[in-house]
FIKE-919706 format. One record per atom (N, C-alpha, C): residue number from 1; x, y, z; residue in three letters; atom name. Coordinates in steps of 0.05 Angstrom, whole numbers, plus 5000, padded with zeros to 4 digits. Layout:
BEGIN
{r NUM {X Y Z} "Ala" "CA"}
...
! end
This chain:
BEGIN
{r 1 {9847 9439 9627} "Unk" "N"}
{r 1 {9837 9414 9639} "Unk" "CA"}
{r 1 {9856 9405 9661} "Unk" "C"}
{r 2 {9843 9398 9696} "Unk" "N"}
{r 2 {9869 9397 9710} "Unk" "CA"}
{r 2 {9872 9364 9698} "Unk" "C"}
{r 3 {9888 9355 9722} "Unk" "N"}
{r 3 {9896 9321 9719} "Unk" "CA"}
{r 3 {9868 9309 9722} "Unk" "C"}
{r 4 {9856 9312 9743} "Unk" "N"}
{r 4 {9836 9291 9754} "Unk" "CA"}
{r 4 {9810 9293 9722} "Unk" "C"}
{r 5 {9811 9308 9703} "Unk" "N"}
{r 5 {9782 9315 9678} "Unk" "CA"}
{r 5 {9790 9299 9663} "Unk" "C"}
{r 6 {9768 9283 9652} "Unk" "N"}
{r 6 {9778 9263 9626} "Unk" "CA"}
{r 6 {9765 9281 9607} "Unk" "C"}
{r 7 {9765 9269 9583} "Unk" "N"}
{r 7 {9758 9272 9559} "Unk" "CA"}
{r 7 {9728 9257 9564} "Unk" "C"}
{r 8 {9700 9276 9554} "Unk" "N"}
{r 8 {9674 9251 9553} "Unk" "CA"}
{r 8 {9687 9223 9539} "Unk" "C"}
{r 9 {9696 9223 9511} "Unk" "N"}
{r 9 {9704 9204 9505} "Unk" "CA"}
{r 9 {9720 9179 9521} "Unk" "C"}
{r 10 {9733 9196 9527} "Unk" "N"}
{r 10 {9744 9161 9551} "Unk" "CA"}
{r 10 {9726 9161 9574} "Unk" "C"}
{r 11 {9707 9170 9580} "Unk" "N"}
{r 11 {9690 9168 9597} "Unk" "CA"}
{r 11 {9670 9152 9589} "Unk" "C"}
{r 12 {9661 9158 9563} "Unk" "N"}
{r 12 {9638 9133 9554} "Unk" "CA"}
{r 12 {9656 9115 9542} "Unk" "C"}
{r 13 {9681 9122 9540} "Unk" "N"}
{r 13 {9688 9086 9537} "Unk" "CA"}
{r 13 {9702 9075 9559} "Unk" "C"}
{r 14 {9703 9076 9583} "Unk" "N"}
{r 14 {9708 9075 9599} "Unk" "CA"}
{r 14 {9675 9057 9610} "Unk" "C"}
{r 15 {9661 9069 9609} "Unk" "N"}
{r 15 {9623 9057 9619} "Unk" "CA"}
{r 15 {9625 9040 9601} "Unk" "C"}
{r 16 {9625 9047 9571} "Unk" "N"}
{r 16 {9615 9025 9558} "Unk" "CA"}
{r 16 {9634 8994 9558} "Unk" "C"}
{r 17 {9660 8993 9564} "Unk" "N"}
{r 17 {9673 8980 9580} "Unk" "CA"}
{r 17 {9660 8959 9601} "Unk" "C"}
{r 18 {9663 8981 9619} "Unk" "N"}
{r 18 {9652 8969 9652} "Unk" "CA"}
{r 18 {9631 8949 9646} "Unk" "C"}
{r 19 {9608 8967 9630} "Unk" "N"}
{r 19 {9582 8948 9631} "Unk" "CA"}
{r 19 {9580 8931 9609} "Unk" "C"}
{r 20 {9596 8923 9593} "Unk" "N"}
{r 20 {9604 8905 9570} "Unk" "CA"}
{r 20 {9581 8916 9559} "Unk" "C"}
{r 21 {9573 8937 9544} "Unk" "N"}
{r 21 {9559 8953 9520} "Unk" "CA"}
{r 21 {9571 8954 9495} "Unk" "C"}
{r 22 {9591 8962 9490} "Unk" "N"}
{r 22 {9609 8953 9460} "Unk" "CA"}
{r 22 {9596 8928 9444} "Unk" "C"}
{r 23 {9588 8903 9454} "Unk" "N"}
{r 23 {9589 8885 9433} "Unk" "CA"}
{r 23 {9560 8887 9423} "Unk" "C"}
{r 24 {9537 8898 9447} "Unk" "N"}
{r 24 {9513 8901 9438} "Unk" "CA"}
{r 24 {9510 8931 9413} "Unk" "C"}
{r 25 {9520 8940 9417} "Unk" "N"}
{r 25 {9521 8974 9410} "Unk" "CA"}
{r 25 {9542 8961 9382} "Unk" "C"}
{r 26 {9560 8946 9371} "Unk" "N"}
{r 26 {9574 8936 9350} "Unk" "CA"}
{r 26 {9543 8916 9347} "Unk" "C"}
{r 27 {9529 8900 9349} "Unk" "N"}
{r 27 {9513 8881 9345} "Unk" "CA"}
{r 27 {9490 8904 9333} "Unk" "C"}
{r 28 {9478 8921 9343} "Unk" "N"}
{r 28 {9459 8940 9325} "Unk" "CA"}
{r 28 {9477 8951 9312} "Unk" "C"}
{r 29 {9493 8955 9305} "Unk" "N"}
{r 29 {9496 8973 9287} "Unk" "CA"}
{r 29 {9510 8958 9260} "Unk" "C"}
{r 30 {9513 8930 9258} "Unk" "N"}
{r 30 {9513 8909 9250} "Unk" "CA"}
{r 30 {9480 8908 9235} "Unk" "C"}
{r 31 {9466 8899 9251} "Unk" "N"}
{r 31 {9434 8897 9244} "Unk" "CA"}
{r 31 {9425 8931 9236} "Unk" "C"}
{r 32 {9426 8944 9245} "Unk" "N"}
{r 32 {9408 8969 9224} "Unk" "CA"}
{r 32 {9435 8976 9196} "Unk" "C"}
{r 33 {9453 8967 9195} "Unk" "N"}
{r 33 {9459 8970 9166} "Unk" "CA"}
{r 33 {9456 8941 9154} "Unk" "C"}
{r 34 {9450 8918 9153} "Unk" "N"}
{r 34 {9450 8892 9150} "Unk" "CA"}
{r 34 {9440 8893 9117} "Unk" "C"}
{r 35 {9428 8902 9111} "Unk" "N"}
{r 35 {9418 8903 9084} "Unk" "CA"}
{r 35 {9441 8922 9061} "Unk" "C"}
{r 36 {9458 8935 9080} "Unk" "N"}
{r 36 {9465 8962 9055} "Unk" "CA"}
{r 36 {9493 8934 9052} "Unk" "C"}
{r 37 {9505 8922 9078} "Unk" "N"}
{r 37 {9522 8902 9075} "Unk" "CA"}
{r 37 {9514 8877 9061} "Unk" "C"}
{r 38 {9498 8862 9067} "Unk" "N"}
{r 38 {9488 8833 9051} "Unk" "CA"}
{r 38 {9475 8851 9022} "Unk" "C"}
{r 39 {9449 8861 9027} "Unk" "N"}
{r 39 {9441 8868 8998} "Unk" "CA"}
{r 39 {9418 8860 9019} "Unk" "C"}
{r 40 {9390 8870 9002} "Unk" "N"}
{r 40 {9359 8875 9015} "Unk" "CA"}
{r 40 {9352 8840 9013} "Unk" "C"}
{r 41 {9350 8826 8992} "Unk" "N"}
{r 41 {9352 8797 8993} "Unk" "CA"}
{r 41 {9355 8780 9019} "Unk" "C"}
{r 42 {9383 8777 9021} "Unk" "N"}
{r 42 {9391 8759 9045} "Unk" "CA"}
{r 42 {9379 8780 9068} "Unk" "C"}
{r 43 {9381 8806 9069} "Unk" "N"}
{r 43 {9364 8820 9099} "Unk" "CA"}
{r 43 {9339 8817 9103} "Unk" "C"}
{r 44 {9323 8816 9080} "Unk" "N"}
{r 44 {9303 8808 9085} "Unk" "CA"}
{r 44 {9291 8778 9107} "Unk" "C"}
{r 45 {9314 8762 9089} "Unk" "N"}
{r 45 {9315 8740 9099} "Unk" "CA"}
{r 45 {9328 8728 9127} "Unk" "C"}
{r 46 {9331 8744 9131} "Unk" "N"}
{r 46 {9358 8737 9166} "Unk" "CA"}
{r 46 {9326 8753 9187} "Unk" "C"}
{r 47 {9321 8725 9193} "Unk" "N"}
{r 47 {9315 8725 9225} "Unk" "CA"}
{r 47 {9327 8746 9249} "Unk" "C"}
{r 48 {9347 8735 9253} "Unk" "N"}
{r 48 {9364 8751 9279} "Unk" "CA"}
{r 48 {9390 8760 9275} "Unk" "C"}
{r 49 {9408 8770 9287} "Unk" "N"}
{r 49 {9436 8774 9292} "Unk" "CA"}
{r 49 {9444 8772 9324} "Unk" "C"}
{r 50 {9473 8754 9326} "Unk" "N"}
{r 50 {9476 8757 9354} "Unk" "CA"}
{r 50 {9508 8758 9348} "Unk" "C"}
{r 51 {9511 8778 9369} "Unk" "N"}
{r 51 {9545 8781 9360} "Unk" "CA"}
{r 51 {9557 8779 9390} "Unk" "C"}
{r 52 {9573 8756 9404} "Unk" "N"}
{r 52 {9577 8746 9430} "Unk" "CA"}
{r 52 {9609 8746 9423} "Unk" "C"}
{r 53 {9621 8769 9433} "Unk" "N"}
{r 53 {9647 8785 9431} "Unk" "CA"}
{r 53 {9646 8782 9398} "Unk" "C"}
{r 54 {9670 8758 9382} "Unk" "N"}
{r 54 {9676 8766 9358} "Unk" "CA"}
{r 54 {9662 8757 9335} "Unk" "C"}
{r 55 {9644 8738 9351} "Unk" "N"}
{r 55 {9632 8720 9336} "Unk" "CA"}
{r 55 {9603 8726 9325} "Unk" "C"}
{r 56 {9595 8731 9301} "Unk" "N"}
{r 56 {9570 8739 9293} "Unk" "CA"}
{r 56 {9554 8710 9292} "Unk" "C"}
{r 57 {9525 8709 9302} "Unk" "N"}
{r 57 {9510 8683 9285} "Unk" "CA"}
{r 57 {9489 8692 9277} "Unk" "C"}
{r 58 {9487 8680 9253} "Unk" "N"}
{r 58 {9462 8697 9232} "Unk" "CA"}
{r 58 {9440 8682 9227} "Unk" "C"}
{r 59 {9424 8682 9243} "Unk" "N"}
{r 59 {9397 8672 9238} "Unk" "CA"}
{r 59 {9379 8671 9210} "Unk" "C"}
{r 60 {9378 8642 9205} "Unk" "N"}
{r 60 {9361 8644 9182} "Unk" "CA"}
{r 60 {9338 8610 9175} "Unk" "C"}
{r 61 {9304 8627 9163} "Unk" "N"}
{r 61 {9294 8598 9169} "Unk" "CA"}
{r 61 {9308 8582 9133} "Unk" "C"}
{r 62 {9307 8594 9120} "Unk" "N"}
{r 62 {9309 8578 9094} "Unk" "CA"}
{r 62 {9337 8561 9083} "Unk" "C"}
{r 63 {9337 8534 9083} "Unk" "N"}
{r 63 {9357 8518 9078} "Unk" "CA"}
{r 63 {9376 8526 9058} "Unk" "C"}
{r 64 {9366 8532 9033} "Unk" "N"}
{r 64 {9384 8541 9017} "Unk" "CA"}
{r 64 {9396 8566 9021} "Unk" "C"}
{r 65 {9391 8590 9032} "Unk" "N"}
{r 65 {9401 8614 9038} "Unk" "CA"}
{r 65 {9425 8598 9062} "Unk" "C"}
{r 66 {9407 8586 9083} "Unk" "N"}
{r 66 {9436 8582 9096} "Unk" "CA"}
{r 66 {9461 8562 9083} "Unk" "C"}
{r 67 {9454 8551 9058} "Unk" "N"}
{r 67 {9478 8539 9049} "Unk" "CA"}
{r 67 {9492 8569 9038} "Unk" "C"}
{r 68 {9480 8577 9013} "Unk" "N"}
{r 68 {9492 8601 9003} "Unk" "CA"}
{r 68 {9505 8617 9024} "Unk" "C"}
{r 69 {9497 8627 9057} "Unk" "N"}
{r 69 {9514 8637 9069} "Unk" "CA"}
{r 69 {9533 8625 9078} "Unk" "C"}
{r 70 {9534 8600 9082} "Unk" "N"}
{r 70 {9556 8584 9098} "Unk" "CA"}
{r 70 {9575 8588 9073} "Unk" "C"}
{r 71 {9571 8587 9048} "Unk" "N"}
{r 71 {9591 8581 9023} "Unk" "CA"}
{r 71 {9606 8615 9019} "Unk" "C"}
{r 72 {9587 8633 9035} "Unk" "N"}
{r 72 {9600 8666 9034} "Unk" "CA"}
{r 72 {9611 8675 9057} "Unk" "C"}
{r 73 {9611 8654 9075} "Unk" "N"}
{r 73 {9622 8673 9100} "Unk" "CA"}
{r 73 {9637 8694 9100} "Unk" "C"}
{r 74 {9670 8677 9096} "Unk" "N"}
{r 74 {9688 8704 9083} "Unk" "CA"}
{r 74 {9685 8727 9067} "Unk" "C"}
{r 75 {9662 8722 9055} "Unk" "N"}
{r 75 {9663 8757 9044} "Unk" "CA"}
{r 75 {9641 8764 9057} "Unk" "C"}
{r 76 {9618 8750 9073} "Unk" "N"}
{r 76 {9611 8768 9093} "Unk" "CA"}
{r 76 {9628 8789 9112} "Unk" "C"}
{r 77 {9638 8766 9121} "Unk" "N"}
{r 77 {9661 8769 9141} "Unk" "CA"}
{r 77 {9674 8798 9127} "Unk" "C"}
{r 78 {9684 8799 9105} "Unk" "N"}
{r 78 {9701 8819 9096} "Unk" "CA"}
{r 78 {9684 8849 9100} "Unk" "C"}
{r 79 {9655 8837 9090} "Unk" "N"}
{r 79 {9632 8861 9074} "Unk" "CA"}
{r 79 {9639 8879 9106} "Unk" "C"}
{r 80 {9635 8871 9126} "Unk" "N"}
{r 80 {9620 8871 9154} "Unk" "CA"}
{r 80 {9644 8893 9160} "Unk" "C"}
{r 81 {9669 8878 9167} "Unk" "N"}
{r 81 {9693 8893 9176} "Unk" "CA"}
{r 81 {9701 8922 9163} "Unk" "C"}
{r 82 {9700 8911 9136} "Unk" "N"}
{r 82 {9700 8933 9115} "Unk" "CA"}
{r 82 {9686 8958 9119} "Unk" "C"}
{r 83 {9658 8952 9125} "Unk" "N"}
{r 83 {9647 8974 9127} "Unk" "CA"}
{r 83 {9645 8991 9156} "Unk" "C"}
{r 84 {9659 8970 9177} "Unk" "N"}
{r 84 {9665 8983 9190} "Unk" "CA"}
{r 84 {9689 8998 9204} "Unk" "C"}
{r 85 {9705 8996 9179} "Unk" "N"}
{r 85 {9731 9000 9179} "Unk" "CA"}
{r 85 {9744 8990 9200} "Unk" "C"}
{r 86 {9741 8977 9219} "Unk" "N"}
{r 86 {9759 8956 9238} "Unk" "CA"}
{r 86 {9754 8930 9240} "Unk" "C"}
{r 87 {9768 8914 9258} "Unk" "N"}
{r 87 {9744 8885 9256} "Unk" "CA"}
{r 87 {9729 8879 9278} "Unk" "C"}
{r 88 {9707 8883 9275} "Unk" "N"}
{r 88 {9683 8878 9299} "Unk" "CA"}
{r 88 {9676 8846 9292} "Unk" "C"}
{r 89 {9678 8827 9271} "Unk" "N"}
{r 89 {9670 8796 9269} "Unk" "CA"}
{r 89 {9707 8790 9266} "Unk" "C"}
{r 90 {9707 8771 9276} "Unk" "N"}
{r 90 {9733 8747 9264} "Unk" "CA"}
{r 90 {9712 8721 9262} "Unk" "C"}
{r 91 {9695 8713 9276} "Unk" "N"}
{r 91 {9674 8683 9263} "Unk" "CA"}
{r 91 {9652 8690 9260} "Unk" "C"}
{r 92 {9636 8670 9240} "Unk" "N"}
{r 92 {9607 8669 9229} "Unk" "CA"}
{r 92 {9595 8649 9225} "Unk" "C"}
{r 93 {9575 8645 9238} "Unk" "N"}
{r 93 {9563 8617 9248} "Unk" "CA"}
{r 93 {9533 8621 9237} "Unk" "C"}
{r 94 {9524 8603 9214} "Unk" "N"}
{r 94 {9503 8607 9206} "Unk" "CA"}
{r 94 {9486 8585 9227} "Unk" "C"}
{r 95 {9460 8598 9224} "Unk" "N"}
{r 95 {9445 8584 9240} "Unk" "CA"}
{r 95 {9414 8581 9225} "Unk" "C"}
! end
């Protein structure tokens, strides 16, 4: 490989960079595991996901689910990171 060849890898992270793609591409992949993390219950129940850099907000219509999440954040918070072995959330804002 001379000097001027990257690696594809730093090349798509290099794009996904540029075009701020990382937080959407962390934001699905957040939402298509959402259930194996919360449990089928609360996924069922969650409206939306929006993850705006660190901050997840979790959409939901039912009052008591959003108390029960506001009272779990932190081990959302944990479930979330955990499974993605780095930290993609540091806040969680029920909505």
């Amino acid at each position: 490989m001379s000097n001027d060849e990257q690696p594809i890898k730093s090349i798509i992270n290099e794009m996904m960079s540029t075009y701020r793609l990382t937080g959407k591409i962390d934001e699905l992949k957040i939402w298509n595991n959402w259930a194996e993390i919360v449990g089928t219950v609360i996924a069922k129940n969650t409206k939306k996901l929006q993850l705006k850099g660190s901050t997840l907000k979790i959409f939901v219509e039912s009052a008591p689910l959003k108390n029960e999440l506001t009272f779990h954040k932190s081990i959302i918070l944990e479930k979330i990171n955990s499974y993605f072995k780095k930290q993609v959330v540091k806040e969680i804002h029920i909505m």
